[in-house]
Structure formats: C-alpha cells, structure tokens
LOLO-244372 format. One record per residue (C-alpha): residue in three letters; x negated, y negated, z. Coordinates in steps of 0.25 Angstrom, whole numbers, padded with zeros to 4 digits, always signed. Example, Ala and Ser with C-alpha at 12.3 -4.5 7.8 and 13.67 -1.06 7.14 Angstrom:
BEGIN
ala-0049+0018+0031 ser-0055+0004+0029 
# end
This chain:
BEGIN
unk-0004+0079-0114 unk-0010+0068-0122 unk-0024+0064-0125 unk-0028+0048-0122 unk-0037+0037-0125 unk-0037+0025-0118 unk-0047+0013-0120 unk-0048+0001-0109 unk-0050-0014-0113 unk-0053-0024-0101 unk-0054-0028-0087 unk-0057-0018-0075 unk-0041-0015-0074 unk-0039-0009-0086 unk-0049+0000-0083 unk-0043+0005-0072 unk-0029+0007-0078 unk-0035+0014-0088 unk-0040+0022-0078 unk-0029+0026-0073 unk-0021+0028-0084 unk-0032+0038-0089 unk-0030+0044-0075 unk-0015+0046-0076 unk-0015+0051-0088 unk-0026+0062-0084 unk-0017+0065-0072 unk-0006+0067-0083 unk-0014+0078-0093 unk-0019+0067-0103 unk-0033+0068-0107 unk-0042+0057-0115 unk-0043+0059-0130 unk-0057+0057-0137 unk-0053+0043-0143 unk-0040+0036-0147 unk-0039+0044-0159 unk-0038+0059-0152 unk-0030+0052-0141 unk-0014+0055-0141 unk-0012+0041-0134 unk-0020+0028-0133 unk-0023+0018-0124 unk-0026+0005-0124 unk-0029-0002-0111 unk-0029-0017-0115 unk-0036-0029-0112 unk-0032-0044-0115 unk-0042-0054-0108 unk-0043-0062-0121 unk-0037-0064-0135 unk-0049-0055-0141 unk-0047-0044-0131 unk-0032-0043-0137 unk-0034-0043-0150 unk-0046-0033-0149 unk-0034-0025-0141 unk-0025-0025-0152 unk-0034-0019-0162 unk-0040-0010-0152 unk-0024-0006-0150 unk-0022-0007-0166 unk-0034+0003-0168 unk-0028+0014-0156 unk-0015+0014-0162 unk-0021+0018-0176 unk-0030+0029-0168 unk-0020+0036-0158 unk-0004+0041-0157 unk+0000+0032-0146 unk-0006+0021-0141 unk-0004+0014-0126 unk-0007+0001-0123 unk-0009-0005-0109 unk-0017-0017-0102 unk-0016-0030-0101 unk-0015-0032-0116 unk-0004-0022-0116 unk+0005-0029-0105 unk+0001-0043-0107 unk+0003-0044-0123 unk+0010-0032-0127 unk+0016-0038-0138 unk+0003-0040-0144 unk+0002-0025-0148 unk+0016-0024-0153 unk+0014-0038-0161 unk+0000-0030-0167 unk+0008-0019-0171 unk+0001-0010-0162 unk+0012+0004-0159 unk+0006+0006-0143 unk+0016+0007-0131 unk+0010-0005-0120 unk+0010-0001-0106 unk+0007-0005-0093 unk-0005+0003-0088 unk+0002+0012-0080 unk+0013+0016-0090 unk+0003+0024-0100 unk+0001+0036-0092 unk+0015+0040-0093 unk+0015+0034-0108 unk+0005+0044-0111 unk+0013+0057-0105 unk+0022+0052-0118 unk+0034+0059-0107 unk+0026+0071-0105 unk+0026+0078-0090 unk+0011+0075-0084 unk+0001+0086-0085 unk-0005+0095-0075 unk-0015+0105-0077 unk-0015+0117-0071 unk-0028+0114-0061 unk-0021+0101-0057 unk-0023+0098-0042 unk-0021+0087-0034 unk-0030+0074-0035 unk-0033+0065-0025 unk-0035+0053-0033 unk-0039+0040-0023 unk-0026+0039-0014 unk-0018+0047-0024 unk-0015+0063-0024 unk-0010+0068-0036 unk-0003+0082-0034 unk+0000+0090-0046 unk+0012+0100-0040 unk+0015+0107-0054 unk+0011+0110-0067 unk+0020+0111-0079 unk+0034+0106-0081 unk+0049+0112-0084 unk+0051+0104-0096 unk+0049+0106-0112 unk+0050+0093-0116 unk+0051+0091-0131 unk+0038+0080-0132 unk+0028+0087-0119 unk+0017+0091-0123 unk+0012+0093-0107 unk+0022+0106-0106 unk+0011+0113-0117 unk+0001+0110-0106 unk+0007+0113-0092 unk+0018+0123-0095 unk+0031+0127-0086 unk+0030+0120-0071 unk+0020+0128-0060 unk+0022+0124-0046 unk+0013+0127-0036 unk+0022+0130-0020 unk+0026+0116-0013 unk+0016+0119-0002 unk+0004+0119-0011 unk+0008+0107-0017 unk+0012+0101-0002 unk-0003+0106+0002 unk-0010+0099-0011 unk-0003+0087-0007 unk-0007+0086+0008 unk-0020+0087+0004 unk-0020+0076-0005 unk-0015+0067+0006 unk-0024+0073+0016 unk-0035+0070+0005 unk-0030+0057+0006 unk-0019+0053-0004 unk-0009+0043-0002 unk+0000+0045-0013 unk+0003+0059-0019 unk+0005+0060-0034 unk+0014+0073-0036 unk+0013+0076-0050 unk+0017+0087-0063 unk+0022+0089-0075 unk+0037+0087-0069 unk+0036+0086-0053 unk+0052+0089-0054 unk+0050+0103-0058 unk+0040+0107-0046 unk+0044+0122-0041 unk+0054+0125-0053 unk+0043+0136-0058 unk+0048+0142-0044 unk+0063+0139-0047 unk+0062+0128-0038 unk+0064+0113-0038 unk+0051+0110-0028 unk+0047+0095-0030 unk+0058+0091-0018 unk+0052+0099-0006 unk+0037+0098-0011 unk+0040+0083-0009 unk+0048+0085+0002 unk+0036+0093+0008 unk+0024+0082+0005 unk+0031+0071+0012 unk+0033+0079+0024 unk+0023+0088+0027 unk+0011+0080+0023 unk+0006+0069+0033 unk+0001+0056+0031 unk+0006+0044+0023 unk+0007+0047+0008 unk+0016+0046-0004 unk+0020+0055-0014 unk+0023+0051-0030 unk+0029+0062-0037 unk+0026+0062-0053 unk+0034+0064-0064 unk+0046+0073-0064 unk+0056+0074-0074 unk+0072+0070-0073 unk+0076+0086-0077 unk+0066+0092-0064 unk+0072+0082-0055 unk+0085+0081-0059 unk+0087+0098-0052 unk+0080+0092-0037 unk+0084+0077-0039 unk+0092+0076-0027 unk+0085+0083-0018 unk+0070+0075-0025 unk+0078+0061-0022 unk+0080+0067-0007 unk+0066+0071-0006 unk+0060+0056-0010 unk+0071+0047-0002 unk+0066+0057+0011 unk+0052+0055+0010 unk+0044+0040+0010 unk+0032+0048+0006 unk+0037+0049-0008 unk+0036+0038-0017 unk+0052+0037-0022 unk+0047+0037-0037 unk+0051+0047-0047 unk+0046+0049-0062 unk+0058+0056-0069 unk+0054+0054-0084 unk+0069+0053-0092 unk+0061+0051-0105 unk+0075+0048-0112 unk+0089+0042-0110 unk+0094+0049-0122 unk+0098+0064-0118 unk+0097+0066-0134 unk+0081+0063-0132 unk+0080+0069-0118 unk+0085+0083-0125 unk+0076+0082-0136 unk+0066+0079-0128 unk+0068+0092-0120 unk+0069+0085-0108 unk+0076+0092-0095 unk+0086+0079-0091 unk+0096+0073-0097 unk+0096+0058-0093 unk+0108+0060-0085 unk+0099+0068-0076 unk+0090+0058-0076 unk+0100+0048-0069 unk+0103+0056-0059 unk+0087+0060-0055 unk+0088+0043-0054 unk+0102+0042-0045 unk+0096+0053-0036 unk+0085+0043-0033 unk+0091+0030-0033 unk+0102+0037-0024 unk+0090+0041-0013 unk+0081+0030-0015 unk+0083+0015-0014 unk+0068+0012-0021 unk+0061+0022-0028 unk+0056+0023-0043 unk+0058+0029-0056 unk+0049+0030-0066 unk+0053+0036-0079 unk+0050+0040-0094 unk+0055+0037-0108 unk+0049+0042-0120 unk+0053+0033-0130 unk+0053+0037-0146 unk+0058+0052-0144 unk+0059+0058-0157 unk+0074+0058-0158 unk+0075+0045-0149 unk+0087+0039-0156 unk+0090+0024-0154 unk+0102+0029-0146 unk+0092+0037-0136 unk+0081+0026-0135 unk+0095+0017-0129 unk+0098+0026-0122 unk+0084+0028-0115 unk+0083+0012-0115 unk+0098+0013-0106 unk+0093+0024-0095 unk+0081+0015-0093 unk+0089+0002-0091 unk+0100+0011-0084 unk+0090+0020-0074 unk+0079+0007-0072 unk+0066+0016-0068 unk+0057+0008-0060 unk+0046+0014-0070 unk+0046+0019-0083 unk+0036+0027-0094 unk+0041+0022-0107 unk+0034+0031-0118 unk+0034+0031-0132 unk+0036+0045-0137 unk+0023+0051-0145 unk+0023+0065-0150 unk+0015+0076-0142 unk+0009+0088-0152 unk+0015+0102-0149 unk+0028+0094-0144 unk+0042+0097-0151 unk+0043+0082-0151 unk+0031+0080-0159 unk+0039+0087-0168 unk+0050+0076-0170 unk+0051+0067-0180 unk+0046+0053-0172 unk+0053+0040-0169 unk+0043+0031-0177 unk+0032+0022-0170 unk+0040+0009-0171 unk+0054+0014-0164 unk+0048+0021-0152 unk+0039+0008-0150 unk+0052-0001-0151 unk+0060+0010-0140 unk+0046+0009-0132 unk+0046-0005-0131 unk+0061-0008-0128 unk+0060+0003-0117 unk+0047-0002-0111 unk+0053-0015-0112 unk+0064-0010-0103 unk+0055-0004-0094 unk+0047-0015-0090 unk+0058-0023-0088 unk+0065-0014-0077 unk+0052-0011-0071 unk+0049-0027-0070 unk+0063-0027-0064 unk+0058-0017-0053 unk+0048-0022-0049 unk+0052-0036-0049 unk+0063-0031-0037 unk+0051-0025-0029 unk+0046-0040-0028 unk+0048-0046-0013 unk+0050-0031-0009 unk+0040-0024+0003 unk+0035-0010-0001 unk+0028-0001+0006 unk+0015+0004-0003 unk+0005+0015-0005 unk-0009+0008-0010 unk-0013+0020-0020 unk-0024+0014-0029 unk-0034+0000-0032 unk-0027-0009-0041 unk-0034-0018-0050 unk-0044-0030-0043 unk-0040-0030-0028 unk-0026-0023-0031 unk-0020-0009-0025 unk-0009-0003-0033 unk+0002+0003-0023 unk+0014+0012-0024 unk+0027+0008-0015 unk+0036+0019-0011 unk+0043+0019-0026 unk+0028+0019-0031 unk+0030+0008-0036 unk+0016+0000-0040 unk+0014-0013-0032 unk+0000-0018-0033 unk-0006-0027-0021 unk-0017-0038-0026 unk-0027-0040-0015 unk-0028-0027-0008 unk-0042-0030-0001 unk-0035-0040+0005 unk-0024-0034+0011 unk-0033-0019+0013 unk-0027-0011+0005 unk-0033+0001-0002 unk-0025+0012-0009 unk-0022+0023+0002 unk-0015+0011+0010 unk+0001+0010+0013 unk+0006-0003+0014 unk+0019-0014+0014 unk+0019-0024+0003 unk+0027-0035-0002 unk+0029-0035-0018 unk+0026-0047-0023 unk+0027-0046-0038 unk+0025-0037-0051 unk+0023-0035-0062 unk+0032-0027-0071 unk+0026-0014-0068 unk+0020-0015-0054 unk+0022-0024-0041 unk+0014-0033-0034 unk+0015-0031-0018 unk+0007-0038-0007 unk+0005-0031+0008 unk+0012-0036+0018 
# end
C-alpha cells in the first residue's frame, strides 16, 4: 500500500480524472498522504492552456520532485508536451490518466480489507470474492496487510453478485489480491465454476470484468479459464495477467510464481479460444538486479506477445520489502528502460486500436464522459468513447451497436449505428 498526493490544475476534465484516479486507488488500498512531502508518490495532473500555465507547471513539477520519492505526471501537459519535463530535467514517469492507478500498485496485488463488500457504484458492481493472495513477492508490501488467500463458498459469492445486478449493475467488477487463486485456501482452483456459475444462473443482461490475476494462479486452471470465457458472452474476454519480467533471472528474484514460458502458454490458451479479446499486462522496469540483458529481454516479450494494454512501472522500493534491501539501479537508468518500454507500448497499443477503426462493436455504456460524451466497454473492454450521447440517448446502463470511427492511442472513438 502506498500513501498519495495528488494536486489538479485546469478545466472541469481534469477534475474528474482526478477523481477517478483517487477513486481507483482507494478501491486498491492506497490512502491520501497529508501533503507531497509525507506522500510515497505524487501527482501532478496538468494543465497547458497557455505558455504561463506550462512554465508554472514545470516549476510546480520541479518543486514535487524535490518533495516526494516518486513523482507521476499526467494531463494535458503531460501528453501534449512531454518532452518539456524531460528537456527540464524533471525524473517523473508521464502517463495518460488512466495508467496511474496501476503505476501506483509499483506491481503490487490490489488490497482488500477484511470488511470489503460489494459496491454498487452507478451502473458498476464491484465484487471483492477473496482476501489475501498465494504469492511472497520479493518487492509486495500488500501481503504484510492481507496475508495468505481466504475464500468465501461460490454460492455466497454467486448470491453477492445477483444482488448487485438485481440492484441494478450492468457491469460487474470481480476483484482481489490474485482472482486466479480463488478456492486454493480449500485445495481448489474455484474462479472457473464461480464464473461458470454468474453467467448462467443469474438473469438479466449484464457483463462480468474479472480483475487482476497472476500468470503462476492461472497458468494450474488456464484451460479450463479460456473454456469458461469462449462459452459465455457475459464475460468481457479480457484478462490482467501481470508478467512483471521477460527475464526468468528477475522473475526468480522477484519471488514471482511463473516463469515466462508459463506466461506464454496462459496467452496461447486465449488466443486459441478467442478470436478478439485482451490482454493487459505488467513490467516493472529498474528491478534491483535488472541487467541490460533482462531489460532486452523484457523489451522482446513485449514486442513478441503485443498486449492490447500495458502498465509500465518503474520500480520504487517498498519499506519492510526484501527488495528495499537491494542495492538500486540509479534514477537515470530505469528512466531510460521506462521510456524505451513505454515507447513500445504506445506504439502497439496505437496499432490496436488503429485495426478496430471501420469495425461495428457491440458496447456496454458504463459511465459520463467528458462534455456530452459516454465512455463505453465493448466485449474485449476495450474503451470507446461516443461524442454526443444526448443526441443519440444514451446514458450509462445502455447496450448498443457502434461504428468505430477513430482513436486515439489509448482509447476508440465509435458512433451508434
């Protein structure tokens, strides 16, 4: 867990990204620290409606670095003139808004308290179905908080769903530490049947978004997970398999329970059942013992595996953690690995979404966008944004047909037809 500070320049927008990166990292155990200074990461949200604004940006960005461990920068600043931080010298990872949630968790497992329950947040239930995870990763500071995985029966899970969609969600959010690992407390691999069991016995149109889980807990039920998805239209065909590492070297100090080989087979499993769905996935980039050697090979799964979304994190020590122990990469290495391997991201991802243009997807309006927008999920949950709703009706709750029409590196644009 980590302790944040996030400040806000600009228009209405920014606000409510703020907002909902606040609200994400909530959800993942963070909590607000009393000023940058006590804060284990920053954030700048930025502005950059005139030439004032960004030099008052760079100094703002100047004095946080100086203040805090680990400084984020996001906004429109951040995406329109990122070099402008780099030329300043300023050591901050840019990011688009919705990337510094998982940059945050530094490749920590989300946290759930041990009163979590299941939210009903707009059209979105959130359904926490375990505590704790299976895992003793060398950098985690979350497994000091949550402890070994405690699984409540499928059926109490199955009824803490129906009454979200009786309650009126549209899209339900399973999450945990590692989702992968639900049941293994009872010597069981359970996530398959409890998936299995939401999608059929529960009425009513809704989909299902199942949270992070890591390549070592899926890799024992992958078959059988990749069955479960290609069966049932309810799920959204998207998995969060973190790798972390394409060096096995790194992956064994990191204590991690795969192997990258592993982790390729978790992917052919999918790919062989489903002709579009999404992965999303994690490097943690400046390991302790991250040689040159590994950071290439990291740099060759990517470009190998192409994940149609990807959480590139720099890594940042955690107090208490055997890797806070290490003797550190220096700041000016992992920023260089940072940026080539982000570079590569945004490229493969611009490449995704660039095929989805002139293609119709069916779409699940989950929330208000900015001005007269909807944000929408289609059935890889994959955002596409729709400009205009008022025109076309469209409130979040609503299932609908749209053309995509264009995007924007990370996200679509669609319009209904």
């Amino acid at each position: 867990m980590a302790s944040y500070h996030i400040e806000t320049y600009g228009c209405t927008s920014n606000r409510g990204e703020s907002r909902h990166i606040e609200q994400a990292l909530r959800e993942g155990g963070h909590y607000p620290a009393d000023g940058p200074a006590e804060a284990d990461v920053a954030i700048l949200n930025s502005c950059t409606v005139v030439e004032k604004t960004e030099r008052n940006m760079l100094r703002r960005a100047e004095e946080l670095q100086e203040q805090t461990a680990d400084l984020i920068v996001t906004g429109c600043m951040a995406l329109a003139q990122g070099e402008e931080f780099d030329e300043a010298g300023i050591d901050a990872q840019i990011l688009h808004w919705d990337e510094v949630p998982e940059a945050v968790l530094n490749g920590e497992c989300p946290t759930v308290t041990p009163d979590s329950q299941p939210i009903l947040e707009g059209e979105i239930g959130i359904l926490p179905i375990a505590r704790g995870c299976m895992s003793n990763c060398s950098y985690c500071i979350t497994k000091f908080a949550t402890g070994r995985v405690d699984s409540p029966p499928v059926e109490e899970n199955v009824e803490k769903a129906r009454a979200l969609v009786h309650a009126g969600a549209k899209e339900i959010r399973i999450t945990g530490q590692d989702t992968a690992v639900y049941g293994w407390d009872d010597g069981d691999r359970k996530l398959p049947e409890l998936l299995d069991r939401i999608c059929t016995e529960i009425d009513g149109e809704f989909r299902v978004r199942v949270g992070m889980a890591n390549p070592g807990g899926i890799h024992g039920i992958h078959e059988e997970l990749a069955d479960v998805f290609a069966r049932h239209d309810k799920l959204y065909n998207f998995i969060h398999a973190p790798v972390q590492s394409g060096s096995d070297d790194v992956l064994e100090e990191m204590r991690r329970q795969h192997r990258v080989e592993k982790f390729r087979e978790v992917v052919a499993a999918f790919d062989d059942r489903l002709d579009y769905w999404t992965l999303s996935t994690d490097f943690i980039v400046g390991f302790p013992t991250e040689t040159d050697a590994d950071h290439e090979a990291s740099m060759e799964l990517l470009r190998e595996i192409r994940p149609e979304k990807v959480n590139v994190t720099r890594f940042s020590k955690r107090p208490g953690t055997d890797a806070a122990e290490m003797k550190g990469l220096g700041g000016t290495l992992k920023k260089e690995r940072s940026k080539e391997m982000s570079a590569a991201k945004r490229e493969i991802v611009g490449d995704v979404h660039e095929t989805m243009v002139g293609t119709t997807q069916d779409v699940l309006v989950v929330e208000e966008g900015t001005g007269d927008s909807v944000k929408c999920r289609d059935g890889a949950y994959r955002q596409i944004i729709v400009q205009h709703a008022d025109e076309y009706g469209l409130s979040p709750g609503d299932f609908t047909t749209v053309e995509v029409t264009d995007h924007q590196t990370m996200y679509a644009f669609g319009q209904p037809v």
